[in-house]
N, C-alpha and C positions, 0 to 999 in steps of 0.2 A: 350318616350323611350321604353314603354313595350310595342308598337306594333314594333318597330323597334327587342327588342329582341325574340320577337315570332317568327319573319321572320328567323332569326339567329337560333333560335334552333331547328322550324323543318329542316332548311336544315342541322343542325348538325346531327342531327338523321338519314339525306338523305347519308349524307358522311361516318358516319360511316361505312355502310355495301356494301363499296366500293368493287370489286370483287379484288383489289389490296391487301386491309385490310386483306378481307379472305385468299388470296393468300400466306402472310407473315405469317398466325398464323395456317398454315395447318400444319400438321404432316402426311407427306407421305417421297419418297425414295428421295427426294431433300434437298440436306443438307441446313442448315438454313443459314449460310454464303452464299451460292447460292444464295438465294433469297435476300439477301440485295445486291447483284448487281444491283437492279433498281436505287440507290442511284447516279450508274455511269452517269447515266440521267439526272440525280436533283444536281449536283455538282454547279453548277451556282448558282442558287438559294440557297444552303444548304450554301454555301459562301459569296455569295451575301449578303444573311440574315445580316449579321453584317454590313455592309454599307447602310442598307435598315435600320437597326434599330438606329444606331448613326447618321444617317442626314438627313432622314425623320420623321421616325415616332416621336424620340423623337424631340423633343420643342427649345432644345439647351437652348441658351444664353436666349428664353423666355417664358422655363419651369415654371418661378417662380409666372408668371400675375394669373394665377387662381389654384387650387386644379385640374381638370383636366386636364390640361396639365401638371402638376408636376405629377399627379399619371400615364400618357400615356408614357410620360419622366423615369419615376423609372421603369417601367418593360420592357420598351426597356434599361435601363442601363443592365438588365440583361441576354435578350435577344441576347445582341449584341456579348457576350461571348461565347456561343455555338460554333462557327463555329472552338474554339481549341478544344472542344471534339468530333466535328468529324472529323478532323484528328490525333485526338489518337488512336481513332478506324480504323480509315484508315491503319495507320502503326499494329495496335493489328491483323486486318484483314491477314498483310501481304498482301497489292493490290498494295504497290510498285512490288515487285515480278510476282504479279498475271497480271500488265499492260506490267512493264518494259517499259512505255515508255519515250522517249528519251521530252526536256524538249518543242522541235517545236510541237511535235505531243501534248501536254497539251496545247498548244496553239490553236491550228486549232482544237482541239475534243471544248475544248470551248467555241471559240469567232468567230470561222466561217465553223467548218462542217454542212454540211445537216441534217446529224441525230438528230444535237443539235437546229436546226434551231426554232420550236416550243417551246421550252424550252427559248430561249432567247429572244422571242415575249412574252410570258407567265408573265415574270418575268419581264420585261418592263414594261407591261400593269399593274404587281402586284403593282411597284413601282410608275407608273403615277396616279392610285387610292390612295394611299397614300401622294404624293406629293398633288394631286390637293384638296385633304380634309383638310385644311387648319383648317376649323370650327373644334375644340374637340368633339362635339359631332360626327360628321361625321367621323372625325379620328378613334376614339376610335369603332364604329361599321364595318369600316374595318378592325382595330386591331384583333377586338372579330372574326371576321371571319376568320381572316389566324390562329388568336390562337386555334382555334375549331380546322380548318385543322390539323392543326399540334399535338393536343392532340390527335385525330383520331388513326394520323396514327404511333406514338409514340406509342402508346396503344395494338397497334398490333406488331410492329417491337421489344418491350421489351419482346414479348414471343416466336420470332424466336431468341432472346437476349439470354434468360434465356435456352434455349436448348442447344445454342452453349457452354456457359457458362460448362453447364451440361457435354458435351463432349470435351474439352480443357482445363476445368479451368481456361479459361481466361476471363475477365470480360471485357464488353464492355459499356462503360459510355453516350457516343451520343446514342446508339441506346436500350439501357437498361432501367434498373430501377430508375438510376443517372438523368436521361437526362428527363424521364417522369415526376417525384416529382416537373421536375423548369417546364414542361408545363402542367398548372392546364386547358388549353383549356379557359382562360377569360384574355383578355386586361390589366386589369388593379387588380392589391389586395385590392384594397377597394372600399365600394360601392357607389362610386363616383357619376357615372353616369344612374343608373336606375331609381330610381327615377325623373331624370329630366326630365323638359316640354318643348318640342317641337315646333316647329312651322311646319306648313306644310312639309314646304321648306324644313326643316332639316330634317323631318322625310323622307322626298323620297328621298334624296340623300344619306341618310342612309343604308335604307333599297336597295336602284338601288347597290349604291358601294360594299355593303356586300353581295348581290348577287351575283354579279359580281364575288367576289374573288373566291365562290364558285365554281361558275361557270367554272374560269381559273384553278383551283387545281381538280377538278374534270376532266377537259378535261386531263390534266397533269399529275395525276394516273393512269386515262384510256392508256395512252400514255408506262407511263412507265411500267405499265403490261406487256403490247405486246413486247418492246422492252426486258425485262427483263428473260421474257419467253425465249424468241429467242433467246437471248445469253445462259441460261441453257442447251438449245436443241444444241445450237454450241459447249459448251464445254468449253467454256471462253468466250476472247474478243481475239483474234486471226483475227479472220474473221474481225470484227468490226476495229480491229484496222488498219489492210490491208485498208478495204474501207472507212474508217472513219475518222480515226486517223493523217493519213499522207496527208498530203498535196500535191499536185498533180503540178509540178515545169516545168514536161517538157512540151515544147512546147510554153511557155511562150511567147508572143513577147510584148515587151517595145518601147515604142514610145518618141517623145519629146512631151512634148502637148505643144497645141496652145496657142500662145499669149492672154492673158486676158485670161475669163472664159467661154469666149464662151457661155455666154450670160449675162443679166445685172444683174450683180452684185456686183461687186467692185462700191463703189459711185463714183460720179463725178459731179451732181447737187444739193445738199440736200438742202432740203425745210428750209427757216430758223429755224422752228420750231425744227430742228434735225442738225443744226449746232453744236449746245452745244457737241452734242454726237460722232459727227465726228471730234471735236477739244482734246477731251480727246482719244478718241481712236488713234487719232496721236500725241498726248504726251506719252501715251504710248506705243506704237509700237518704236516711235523713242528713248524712255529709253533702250530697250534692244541692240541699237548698241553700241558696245563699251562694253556690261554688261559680266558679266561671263559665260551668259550660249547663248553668242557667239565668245568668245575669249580661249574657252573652245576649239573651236576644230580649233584651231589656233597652228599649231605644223608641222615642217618638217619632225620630228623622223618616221619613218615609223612605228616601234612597237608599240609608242604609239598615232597612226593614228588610227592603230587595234584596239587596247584598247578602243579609245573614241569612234569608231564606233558601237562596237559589245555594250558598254554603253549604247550608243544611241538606239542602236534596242533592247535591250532588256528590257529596263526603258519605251520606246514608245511600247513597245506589245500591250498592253493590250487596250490603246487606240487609234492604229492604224486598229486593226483586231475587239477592239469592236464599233467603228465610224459608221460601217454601220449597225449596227444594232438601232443605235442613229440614223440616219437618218431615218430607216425606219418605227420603231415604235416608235420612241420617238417627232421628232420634225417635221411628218406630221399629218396634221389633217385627221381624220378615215372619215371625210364628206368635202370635200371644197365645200362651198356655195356661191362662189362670187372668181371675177378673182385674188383676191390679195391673198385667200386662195390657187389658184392654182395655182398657183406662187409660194409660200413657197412650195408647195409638188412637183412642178416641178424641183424644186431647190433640195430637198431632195433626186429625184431621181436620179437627175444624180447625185450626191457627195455618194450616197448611193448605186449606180446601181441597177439592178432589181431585183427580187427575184432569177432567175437562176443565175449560181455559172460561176466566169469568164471574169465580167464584171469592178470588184474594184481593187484599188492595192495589196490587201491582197495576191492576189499569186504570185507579186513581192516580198511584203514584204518576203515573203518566200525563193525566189531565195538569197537577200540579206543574210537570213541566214545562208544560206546552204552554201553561198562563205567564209562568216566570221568562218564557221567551229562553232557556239554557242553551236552547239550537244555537240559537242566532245570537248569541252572547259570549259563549264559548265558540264558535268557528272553528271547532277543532277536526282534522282529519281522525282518519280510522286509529291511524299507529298510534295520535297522541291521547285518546278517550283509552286505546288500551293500557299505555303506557301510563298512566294516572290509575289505572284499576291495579293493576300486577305488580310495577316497579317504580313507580314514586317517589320520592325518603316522605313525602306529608302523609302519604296513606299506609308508609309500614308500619304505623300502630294500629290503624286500623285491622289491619295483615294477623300483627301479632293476638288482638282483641278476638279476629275469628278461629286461631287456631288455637287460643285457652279456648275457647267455648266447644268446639267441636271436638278439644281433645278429652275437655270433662263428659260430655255427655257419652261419648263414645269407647272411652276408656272403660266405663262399668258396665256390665248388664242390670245392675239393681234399677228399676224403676224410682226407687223415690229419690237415690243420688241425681236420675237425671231429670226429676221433674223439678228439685231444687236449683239445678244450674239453667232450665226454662224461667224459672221462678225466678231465680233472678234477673235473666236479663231483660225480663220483662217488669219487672219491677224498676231497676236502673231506669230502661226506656219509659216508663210509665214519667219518671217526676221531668225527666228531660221533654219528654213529648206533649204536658203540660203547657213547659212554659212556650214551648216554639208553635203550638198553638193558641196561644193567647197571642202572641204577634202574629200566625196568621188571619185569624179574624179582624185583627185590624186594618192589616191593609186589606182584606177583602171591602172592609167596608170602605176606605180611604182612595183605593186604586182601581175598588168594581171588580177585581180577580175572584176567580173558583179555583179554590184551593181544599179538593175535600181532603184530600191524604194527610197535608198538613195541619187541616183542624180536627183531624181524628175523628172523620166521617168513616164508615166501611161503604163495603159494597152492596147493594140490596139487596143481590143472592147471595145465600148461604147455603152454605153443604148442610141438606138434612139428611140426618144418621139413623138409622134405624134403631128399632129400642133394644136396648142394653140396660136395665132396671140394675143387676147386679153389679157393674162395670160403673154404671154412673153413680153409685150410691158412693163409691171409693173416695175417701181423703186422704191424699198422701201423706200429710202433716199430721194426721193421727196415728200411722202405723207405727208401730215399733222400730225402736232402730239400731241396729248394736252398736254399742262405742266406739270399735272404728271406723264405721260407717259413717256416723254422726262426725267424728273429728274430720272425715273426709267431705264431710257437706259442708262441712265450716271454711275449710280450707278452700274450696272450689269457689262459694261466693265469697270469700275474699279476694281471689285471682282474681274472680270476673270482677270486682268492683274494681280493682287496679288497675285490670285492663282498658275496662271503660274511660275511665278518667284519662290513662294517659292518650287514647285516640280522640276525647275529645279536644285537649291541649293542642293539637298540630293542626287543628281546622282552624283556633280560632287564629292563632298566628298567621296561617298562610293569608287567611283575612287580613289580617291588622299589615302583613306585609303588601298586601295587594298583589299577591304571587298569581294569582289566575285571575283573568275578565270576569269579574262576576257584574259588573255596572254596564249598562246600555250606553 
């Protein structure tokens, strides 16, 4: 482990004198609130972080098997906390005011503009290093890595902190001296793991991961410099949020899509080996007819058609608009080596479409909102469209629903374990997405609305892929599977069915409470 932490602290020493870092602790005619605009950049991740720390890094339910996972566990209990101090600071900043924006536009600057597009590959890739570190010792050296980052750049933002401080009197706690004391720049509070001994193996996947983080935080600073700059020189976020912010509606055309999937995917032959797994995934599927969270939108009232729909789209945001980014950095492989692996990425491209912007539902999803009126319905500022996405208690099943999904598919390399856990959630969404479009074609007919996303219209472009004859011929549900592969596919669509179900229980309530505007 002490050549692993050599590696870690010259590149700490590299990060420090980041031209970002400089940039925050200058004293020239830019006020220092200005300068923590690069934050606007890093809000994914700055949020993220608590989801990153309560269902990756730390251990959960098996914290307790050794001293280092319990001590990697205890400082992620702590870590997980932050992301309410920095939106105290958000609101202390006053950048509700300074964005003003409406709660779609927090949407699409997030989970699918351009500008943000590196930032949500960045924080993917942060999160796949830490999911696929399963071993504590590997854990913990990419812990120590992001903790470095983050002590770095704390270190400098508490003394663009302590000016503002000096000219407002107002103290700010995330980016201050509050926020620096809990990031000491080390994994873990005790010295758990330096002393230990190595094996090769551990020490390169170590030392490769902890790199790595570097690596992605450093391109990341670099990033948010330029952007940050840019907006100083504009004067705000005006410009930014004109071309950024808003989502782009007109000209939209919706299509019906084709029968099936338009290529092999839904099963139809499975190898016996993977029968087991397609007999639970239709015990499942077939428990949600009849269940509440499709009898939910089972109603004539036309008001409360609106209600359940505008429910519906705004409880599904967050993993409707961030799906393709799940497909594209999360559940392809960065090398396929064999036609089964290009298969799973060919499969990811089209459910994810291509890097250019216009080719997924995402700007349907938008048309829908714009009809159901959600702007101007929900009234909500910036801080509270965030705080409904990140720290809710009604969306932390949602929370919990994306981090089983992201932890099955990315916990295996095997291709067909993760085209099962696609498999199911697309199956789950298949019988849910039924019924809530059979009510939205009613009230389109009833109310005159265009709702293609909700009646399960696509977009009329489509990523076309070039031929792959060997790659498409693949059926995953026919390969062989060994048995504990197979008990592992069983096991996953069973999570996911439980997950699902219990995110869709807190939507309907928060309805039935009336807990958010969802009625004009």
């Amino acid at each position: 482990m002490r050549k692993v932490m050599a590696v870690i602290d010259e590149w700490r020493e590299r990060i420090e004198d980041h031209p970002l870092h400089r940039w925050l602790a200058a004293e020239d005619e830019v006020f220092p609130e200005h300068r923590l605009w690069f934050a606007l950049y890093f809000t994914n991740f700055i949020m993220y972080f608590r989801e990153l720390n309560l269902y990756h890094i730390s251990y959960r339910e098996a914290r307790g098997m050794d001293p280092g996972r319990e001590a990697i566990s205890a400082h992620a209990d702590e870590d997980m906390t932050h992301s309410r101090l920095f939106m105290r600071d958000f609101k202390t900043l006053g950048w509700d005011d300074l964005l003003g924006w409406k709660p779609s536009e927090v949407f699409h600057w997030l989970f699918s503009s351009e500008v943000n597009e590196q930032l949500r590959r960045r924080t993917t890739a942060i999160a796949k290093l830490v999911i696929e570190a399963e071993d504590p010792a590997v854990r913990f050296a990419v812990s120590e890595a992001i903790e470095a980052c983050g002590n770095a750049l704390f270190r400098h933002t508490t003394e663009a902190a302590n000016r503002y401080t000096a000219r407002t009197g107002k103290e700010l706690v995330y980016w201050g001296q509050f926020h620096l004391e809990r990031e000491t720049g080390h994994a873990v509070d005790e010295n758990v793991f330096e002393e230990m001994l190595l094996t090769r193996r551990q020490r390169e996947a170590a030392i490769r991961r902890a790199v790595r983080v570097f690596e992605l935080i450093d391109e990341q600073n670099s990033d948010m410099l330029t952007l940050a700059q840019e907006t100083v020189s504009q004067g705000g976020f005006d410009f930014r949020r004109a071309r950024h912010a808003a989502a782009s509606i007109d000209g939209v055309e919706a299509v019906e899509p084709p029968k099936g999937a338009g290529f092999n995917f839904w099963p139809s032959d499975p190898h016996p080996s993977q029968q087991p797994v397609l007999d639970t995934l239709h015990k499942c599927t077939e428990s949600l007819h009849g269940s509440r969270s499709v009898e939910f939108f089972v109603t004539d009232d036309l008001e409360q058609s609106l209600i359940r729909l505008r429910a519906a789209l705004l409880f599904h945001a967050t993993d409707t608009l961030g799906s393709v980014t799940l497909y594209r950095h999360m559940v392809s492989y960065p090398f396929a080596t064999d036609a089964v692996t290009r298969a799973l990425n060919r499969m990811a491209r089209r459910f994810g479409g291509p890097l250019e912007q216009g080719h997924d539902r995402r700007s349907l999803f938008f048309v829908d909102w714009a009809s159901l009126e959600l702007d101007d319905v929900l009234a909500w500022p910036v801080s509270r469209t965030l705080e409904f996405i990140y720290l809710d208690a009604a969306t932390e099943p949602w929370r919990d629903m994306r981090a089983v999904a992201t932890h099955h598919i990315d916990a295996t390399q095997n291709p067909v374990l993760r085209y099962w856990a696609i498999l199911a959630l697309k199956s789950l969404n298949t019988v849910q997405g039924r019924a809530m479009a059979d009510l939205a074609h009613r009230v389109e007919r009833q109310a005159g609305l265009r709702l293609p996303h909700l009646t399960l219209k696509i977009n009329a472009q489509r990523p076309e892929l070039e031929p792959d004859p060997e790659a498409d011929a693949i059926r995953f549900e026919s390969l062989p599977l060994a048995p504990d592969a197979a008990q592992q596919a069983v096991t996953l669509v069973g999570e996911i069915h439980e997950a699902f179900v219990r995110r869709f229980d807190t939507m309907i309530e928060a309805v039935r409470q009336a807990k958010y505007p969802l009625a004009l």
